[in-house]
C-alpha positions as CSV (number, residue, x, y, z in Angstrom):
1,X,-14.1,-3.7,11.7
2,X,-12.1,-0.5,10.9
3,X,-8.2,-1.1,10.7
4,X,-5.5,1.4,10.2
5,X,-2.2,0.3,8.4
6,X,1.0,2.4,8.2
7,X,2.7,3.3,4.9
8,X,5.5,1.1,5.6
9,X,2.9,-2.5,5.9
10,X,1.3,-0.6,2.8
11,X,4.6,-0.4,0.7
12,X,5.8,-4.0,1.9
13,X,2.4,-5.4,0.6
14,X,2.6,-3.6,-2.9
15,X,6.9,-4.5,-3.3
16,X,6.8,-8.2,-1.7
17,X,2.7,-9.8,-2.6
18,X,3.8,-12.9,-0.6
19,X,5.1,-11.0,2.3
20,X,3.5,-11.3,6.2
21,X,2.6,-7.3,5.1
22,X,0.8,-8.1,2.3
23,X,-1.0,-11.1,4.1
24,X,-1.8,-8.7,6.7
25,X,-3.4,-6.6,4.5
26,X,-5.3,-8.8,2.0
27,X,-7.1,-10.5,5.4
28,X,-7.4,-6.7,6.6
29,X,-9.7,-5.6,3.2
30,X,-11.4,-9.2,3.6
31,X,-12.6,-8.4,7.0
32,X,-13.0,-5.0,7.7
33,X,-12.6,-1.3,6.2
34,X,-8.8,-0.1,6.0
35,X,-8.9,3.9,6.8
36,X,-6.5,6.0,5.4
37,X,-5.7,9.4,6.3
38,X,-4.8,11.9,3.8
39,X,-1.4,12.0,5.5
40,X,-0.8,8.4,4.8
41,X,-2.2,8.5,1.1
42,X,0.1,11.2,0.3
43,X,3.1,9.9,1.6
44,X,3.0,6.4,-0.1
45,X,2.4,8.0,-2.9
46,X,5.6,10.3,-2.4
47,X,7.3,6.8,-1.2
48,X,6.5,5.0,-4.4
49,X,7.8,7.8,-6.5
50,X,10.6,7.9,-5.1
51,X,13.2,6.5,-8.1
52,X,14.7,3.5,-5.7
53,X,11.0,1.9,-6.2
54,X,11.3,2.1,-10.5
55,X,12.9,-0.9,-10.7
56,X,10.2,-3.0,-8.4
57,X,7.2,-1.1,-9.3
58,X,5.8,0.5,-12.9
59,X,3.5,3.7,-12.2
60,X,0.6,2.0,-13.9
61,X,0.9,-0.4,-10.8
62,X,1.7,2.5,-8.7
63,X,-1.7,4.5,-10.0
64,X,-3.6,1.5,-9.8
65,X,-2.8,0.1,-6.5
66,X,-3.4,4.3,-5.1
67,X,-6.8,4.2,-7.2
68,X,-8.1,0.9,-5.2
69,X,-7.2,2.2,-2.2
C-alpha cells in the first residue's frame, strides 16, 4: 500500500508521539510505503526550522527524523 501524508500529520507526529497523527503514521510505515514529494520534504524541513519549534524539538531530532524519512 502507498500512502501520502501531509506535512501538517508529519509535524503533529514528530511534536506530539502519542498523538492520533503520530498513530496514523506509525501504522502507515507498518503497513505500506509513505511517499513523499520533494515539495513536502522541503517544507517540513522549512516548518521544523522555524524557531517556534526549538523549544519542542532539538535539530539532532530534526535531522534524524528527515534522515529516516
Amino acid at each position: 500500500m502507498r500512502i501520502v501524508c501531509d506535512t501538517n500529520i508529519v509535524i503533529s507526529a514528530l511534536l506530539m508521539d502519542t498523538s492520533i497523527p503520530a498513530q496514523a503514521l506509525t501504522k502507515a510505515e507498518a503497513q505500506g510505503v509513505i511517499l513523499y514529494s520533494d515539495e513536502v520534504l522541503e517544507e517540513i524541513a522549512a516548518v521544523l526550522s522555524r524557531p517556534k519549534f526549538a523549544r519542542y524539538i532539538d535539530e539532532d531530532d530534526i535531522i534524524g527524523f528527515l534522515a529516516r524519512i
